[in-house]
C-alpha positions in Angstrom: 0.0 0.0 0.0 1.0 3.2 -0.9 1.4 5.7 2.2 3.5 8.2 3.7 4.2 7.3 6.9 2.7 8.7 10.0 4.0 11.7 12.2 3.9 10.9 15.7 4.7 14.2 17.1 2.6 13.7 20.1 5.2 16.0 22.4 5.7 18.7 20.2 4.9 22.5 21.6 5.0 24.8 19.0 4.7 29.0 19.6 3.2 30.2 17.1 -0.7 30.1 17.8 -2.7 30.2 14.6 -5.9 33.1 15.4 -9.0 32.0 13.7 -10.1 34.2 11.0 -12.6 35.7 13.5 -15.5 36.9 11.1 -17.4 33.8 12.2 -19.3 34.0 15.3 -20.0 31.2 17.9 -23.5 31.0 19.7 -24.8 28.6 22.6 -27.9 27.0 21.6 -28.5 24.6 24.2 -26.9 23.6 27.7 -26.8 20.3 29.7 -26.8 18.5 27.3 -24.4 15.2 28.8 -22.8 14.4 25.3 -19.3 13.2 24.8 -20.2 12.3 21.6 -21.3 13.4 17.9 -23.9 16.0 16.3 -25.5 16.3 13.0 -28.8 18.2 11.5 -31.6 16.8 9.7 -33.4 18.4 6.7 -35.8 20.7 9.0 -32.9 22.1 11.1 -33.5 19.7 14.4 -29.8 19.0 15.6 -29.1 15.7 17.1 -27.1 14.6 19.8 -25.1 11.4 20.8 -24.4 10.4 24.8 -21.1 8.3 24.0 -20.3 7.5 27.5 -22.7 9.6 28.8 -26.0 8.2 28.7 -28.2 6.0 26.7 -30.3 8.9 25.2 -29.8 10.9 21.7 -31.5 14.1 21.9 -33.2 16.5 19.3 -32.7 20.3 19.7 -34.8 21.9 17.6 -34.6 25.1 16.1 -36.2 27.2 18.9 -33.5 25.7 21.5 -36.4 23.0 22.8 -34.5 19.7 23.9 -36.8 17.0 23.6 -35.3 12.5 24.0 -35.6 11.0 20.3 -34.4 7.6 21.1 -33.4 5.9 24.2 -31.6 2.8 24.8 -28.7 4.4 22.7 -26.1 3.8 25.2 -21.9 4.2 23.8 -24.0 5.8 20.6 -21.0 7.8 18.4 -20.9 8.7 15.5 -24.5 10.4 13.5 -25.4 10.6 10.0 -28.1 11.2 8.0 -28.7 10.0 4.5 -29.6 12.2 1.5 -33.0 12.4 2.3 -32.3 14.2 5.6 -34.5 12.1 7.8 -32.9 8.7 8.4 -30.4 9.2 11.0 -27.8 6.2 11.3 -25.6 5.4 14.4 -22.8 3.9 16.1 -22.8 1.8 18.5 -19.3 1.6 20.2 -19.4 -1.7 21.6 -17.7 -5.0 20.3 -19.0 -6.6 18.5 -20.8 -3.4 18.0 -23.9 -2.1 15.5 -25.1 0.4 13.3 -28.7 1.4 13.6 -30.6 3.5 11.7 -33.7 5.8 13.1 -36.8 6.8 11.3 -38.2 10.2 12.0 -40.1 8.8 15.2 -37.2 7.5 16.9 -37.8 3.5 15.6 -35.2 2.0 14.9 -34.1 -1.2 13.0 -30.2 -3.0 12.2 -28.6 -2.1 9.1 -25.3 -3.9 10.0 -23.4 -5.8 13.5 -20.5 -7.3 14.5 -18.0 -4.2 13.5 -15.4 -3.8 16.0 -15.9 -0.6 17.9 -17.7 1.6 15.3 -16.7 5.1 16.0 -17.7 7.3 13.3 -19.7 7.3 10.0 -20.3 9.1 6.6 -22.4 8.9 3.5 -20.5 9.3 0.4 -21.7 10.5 -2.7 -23.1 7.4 -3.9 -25.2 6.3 -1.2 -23.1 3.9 0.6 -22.4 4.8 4.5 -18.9 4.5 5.5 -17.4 3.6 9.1 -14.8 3.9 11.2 -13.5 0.6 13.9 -11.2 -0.5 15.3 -7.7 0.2 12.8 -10.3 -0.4 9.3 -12.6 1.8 7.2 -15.8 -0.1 6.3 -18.2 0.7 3.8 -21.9 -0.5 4.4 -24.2 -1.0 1.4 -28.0 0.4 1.1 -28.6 -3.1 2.0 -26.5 -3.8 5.1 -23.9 -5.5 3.2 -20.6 -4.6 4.9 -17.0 -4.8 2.9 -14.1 -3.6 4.0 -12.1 -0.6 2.3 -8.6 -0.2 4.4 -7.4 -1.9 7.6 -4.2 0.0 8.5 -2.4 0.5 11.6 -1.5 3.7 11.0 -5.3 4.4 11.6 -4.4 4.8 15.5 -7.7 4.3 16.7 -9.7 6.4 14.0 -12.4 9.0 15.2 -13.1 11.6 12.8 -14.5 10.3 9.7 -15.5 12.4 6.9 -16.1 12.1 2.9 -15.7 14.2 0.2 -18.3 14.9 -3.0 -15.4 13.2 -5.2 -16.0 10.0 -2.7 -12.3 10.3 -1.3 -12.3 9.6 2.4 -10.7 11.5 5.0 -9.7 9.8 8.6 -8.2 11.5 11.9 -6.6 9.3 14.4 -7.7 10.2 17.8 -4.6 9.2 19.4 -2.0 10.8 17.4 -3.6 13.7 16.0 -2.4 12.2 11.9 -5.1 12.8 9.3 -5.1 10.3 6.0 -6.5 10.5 2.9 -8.0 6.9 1.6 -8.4 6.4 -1.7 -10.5 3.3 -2.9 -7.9 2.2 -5.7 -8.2 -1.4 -6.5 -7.4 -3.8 -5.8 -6.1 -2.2 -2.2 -7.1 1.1 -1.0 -4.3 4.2 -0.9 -3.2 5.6 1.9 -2.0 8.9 2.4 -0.9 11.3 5.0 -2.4 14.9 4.9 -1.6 17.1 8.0 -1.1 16.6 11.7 -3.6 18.8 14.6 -1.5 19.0 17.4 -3.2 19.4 21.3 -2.9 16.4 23.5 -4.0 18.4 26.7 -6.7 16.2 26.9 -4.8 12.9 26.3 -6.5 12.7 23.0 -5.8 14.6 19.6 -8.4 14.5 17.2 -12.2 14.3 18.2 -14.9 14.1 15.4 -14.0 15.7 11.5 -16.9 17.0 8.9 -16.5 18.2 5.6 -17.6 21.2 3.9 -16.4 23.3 0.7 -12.9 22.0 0.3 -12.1 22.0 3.8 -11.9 19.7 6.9 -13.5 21.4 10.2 -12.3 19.0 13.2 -12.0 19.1 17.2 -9.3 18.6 19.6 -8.1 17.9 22.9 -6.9 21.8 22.5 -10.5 23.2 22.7 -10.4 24.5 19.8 -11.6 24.0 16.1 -9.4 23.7 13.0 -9.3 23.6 9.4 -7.6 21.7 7.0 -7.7 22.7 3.1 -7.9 19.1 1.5 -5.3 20.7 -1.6 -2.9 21.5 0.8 -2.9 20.1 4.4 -2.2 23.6 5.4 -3.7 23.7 9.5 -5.7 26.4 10.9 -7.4 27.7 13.5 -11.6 28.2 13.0 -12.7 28.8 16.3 -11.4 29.2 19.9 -8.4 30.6 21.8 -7.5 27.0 23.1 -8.4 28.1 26.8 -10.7 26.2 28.2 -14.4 28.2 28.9 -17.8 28.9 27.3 -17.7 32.1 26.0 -19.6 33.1 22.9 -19.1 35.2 20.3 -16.0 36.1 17.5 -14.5 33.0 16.9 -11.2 34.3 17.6 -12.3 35.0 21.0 -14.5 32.6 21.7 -13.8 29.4 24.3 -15.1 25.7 24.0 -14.8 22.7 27.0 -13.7 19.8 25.3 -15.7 19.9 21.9 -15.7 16.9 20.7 -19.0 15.9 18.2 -19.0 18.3 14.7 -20.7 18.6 11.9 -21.1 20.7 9.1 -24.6 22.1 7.2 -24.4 22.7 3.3 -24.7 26.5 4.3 -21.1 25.7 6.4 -22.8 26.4 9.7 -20.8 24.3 12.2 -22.2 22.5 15.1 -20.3 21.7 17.7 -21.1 19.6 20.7 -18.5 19.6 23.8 -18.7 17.7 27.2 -17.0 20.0 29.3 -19.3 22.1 29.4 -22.3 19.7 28.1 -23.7 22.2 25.8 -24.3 22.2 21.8 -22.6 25.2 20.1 -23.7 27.2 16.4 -20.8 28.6 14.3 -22.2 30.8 11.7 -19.7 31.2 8.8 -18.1 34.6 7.5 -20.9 37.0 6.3 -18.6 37.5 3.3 -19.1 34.3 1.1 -16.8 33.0 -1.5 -13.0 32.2 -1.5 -11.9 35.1 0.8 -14.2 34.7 3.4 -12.6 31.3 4.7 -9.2 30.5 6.5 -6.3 29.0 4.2 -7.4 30.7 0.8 -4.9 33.1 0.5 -1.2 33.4 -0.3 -0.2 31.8 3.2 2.5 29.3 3.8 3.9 26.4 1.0 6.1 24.1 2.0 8.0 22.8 -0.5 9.6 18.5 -1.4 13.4 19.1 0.3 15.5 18.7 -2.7 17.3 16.1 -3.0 15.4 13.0 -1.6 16.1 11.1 0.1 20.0 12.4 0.8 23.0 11.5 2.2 25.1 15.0 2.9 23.0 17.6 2.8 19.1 18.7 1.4 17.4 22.1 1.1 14.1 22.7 2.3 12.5 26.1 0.5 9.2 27.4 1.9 7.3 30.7 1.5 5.0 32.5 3.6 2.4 35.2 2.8 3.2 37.7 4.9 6.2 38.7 7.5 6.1 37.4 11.0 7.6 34.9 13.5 8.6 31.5 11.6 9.6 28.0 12.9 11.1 25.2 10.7 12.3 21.7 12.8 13.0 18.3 12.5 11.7 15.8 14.1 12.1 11.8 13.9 9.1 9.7 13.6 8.9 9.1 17.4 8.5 13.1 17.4 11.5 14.0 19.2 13.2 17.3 18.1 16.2 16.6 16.0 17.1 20.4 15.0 15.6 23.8 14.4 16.6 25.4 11.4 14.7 28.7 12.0 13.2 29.8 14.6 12.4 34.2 14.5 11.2 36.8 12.1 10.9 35.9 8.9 10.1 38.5 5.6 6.7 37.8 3.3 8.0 35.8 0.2 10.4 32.7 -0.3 13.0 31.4 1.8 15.9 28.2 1.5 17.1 26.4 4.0 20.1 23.7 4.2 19.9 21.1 6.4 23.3 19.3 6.8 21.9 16.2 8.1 23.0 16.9 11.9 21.3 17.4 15.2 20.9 20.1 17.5 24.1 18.5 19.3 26.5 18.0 15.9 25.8 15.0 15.6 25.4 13.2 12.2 21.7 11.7 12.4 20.9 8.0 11.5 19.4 7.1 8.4 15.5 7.0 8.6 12.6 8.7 7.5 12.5 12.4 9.5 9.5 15.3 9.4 9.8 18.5 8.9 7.3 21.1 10.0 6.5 24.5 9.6 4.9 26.7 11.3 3.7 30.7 11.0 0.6 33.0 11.7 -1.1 31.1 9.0 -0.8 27.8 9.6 1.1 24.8 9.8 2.7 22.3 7.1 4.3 19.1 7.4 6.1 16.7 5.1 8.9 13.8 5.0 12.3 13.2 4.5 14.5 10.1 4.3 18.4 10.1 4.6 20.3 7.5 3.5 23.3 6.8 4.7 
């Protein structure tokens, strides 16, 4: 299979915080509301809610605020989708071996498919099948119930965020490394593909539940915030929240969340967000300004460029660009995450910039041969790719 393989920088602490583009505004719309888990909307604008660990209920907010039980008997519920026609809602069951149910607009509900290991979170794709996340493997579940499997890959560390694209291509987040893949369903074996790293372990987890929405990735974090990930790119950002913890409204730059953890995105790009620090269910109304400019990452802002040449043995530069002057960090690290070298860290002019690396550490020393990472990291956002030296 065809992959890059996975950064594990689970101890970095970069500077350089990343402000959300602030033009999009976070409300409260409901509160105690015990949910570790996900949210979604149906067609009429009701917003649903799963209890994880919480409880055994799912709960419908509808559009007044008014939170009313849909289903009970729902307990370890994850992951929430509904299909095209906006009123079937499917879930996960996390259990092993563990189900996914599907709910009529009453609350009934009947199997679609069991005995998955651990379903976490699901997605429709463009054609009508439902995709899932378990265990290390992506499944893909049939109108029918038939269930076949796309990818099982350990560098899926325990995948939780799960969302698909209108081309069918298949993003994953690993919840316990903070890695996001692109899966391609090639034949006759799926691709897999690194795309960007979120970094925030405070809360002993990375990555919480992903949705997809105009090009871009909206996903939550054990740093309370929300980021972005263009899927051209991987470049990182910051949508909402200052990364302290709280549950203040407003500007999403200075807006707080508790642990948000369940997301989803509405074809308008409203985001919903549902956190269990705070057991509430939070609106993000996008930029009033629509079109390109009006969302995070669509400007100049950073490119990181392949090092040339690679892999090496002596020496490789590494050229990157940013969109505008401002404090810049470029490292190393091995694929345990461990700093190997800084090669800049301060002020850096808008336009392009080179950098040698001679191969060494921090300490002089001549590093082994092995695949290293290299990120950068600015105002805008945050990039990462690989190297390999040979030696």
């Amino acid at each position: 299979m065809n992959r890059a393989v996975p950064i594990l920088l689970t101890c970095l602490c970069l500077l350089f915080p990343v402000r959300p583009l602030g033009a999009q505004t976070v409300t409260t719309i409901a509160t105690g509301i015990p949910s570790n888990g996900d949210v979604t909307a149906d067609a009429a604008g009701n917003v649903y809610v799963s209890c994880e660990n919480a409880d055994s209920v799912i709960r419908k907010i509808a559009p007044d605020g008014t939170v009313t039980t849909f289903a009970t008997a729902f307990l370890n519920s994850r992951g929430l989708a509904f299909d095209a026609t906006g009123d079937t809602l499917f879930v996960a069951k996390f259990n092993f071996p563990g189900p996914i149910r599907k709910l009529d607009p009453g609350g009934g509900n009947t199997l679609l498919a069991k005995n998955l290991n651990q379903p976490t979170s699901v997605a429709f794709g463009p054609g009508g099948d439902l995709y899932v996340t378990a265990a290390t493997t992506v499944h893909k579940i049939d109108p029918a119930g038939n269930v076949s499997n796309v990818t099982s890959d350990a560098v899926l560390n325990r995948p939780h965020g799960l969302a698909v694209d209108e081309n069918g291509m298949i993003y994953v987040a690993s919840a316990h490394d903070g890695n996001i893949y692109r899966v391609e369903e090639t034949s006759p074996t799926a691709t897999v593909t690194f795309l960007a790293w979120v970094d925030g372990l405070q809360q002993a987890w990375a990555c919480g539940f992903m949705t997809y929405h105009g090009g871009r990735l909206y996903i939550t974090n054990g740093d309370n915030k929300v980021h972005c990930i263009d899927t051209s790119t991987g470049l990182v950002t910051d949508y909402a929240g200052t990364g302290q913890a709280g549950g203040l409204d407003g500007p999403a730059d200075q807006a707080t969340f508790s642990a948000p953890n369940g997301i989803w995105a509405s074809p308008d790009g409203t985001i919903w967000v549902a956190e269990w620090g705070l057991q509430r269910v939070r609106r993000i109304d996008p930029p009033a300004v629509t079109g390109a400019a009006a969302l995070p990452g669509t400007g100049t802002g950073p490119q990181l460029a392949q090092n040339r040449p690679n892999p090496f043995t002596g020496g490789t530069a590494i050229a990157f660009e940013i969109g505008r002057p401002g404090a810049v960090r470029l490292q190393i690290h091995d694929a345990a995450g461990r700093l190997v070298r800084t090669l800049v860290n301060g002020e850096r002019g808008a336009g392009s910039h080179v950098v040698r690396w001679d191969g060494r550490t921090q300490e002089g020393t001549v590093a082994a041969a092995g695949v290293y990472f290299y990120r950068l990291r600015s105002a805008e956002g945050a990039l990462t790719r690989s190297l390999t030296i040979l030696r």
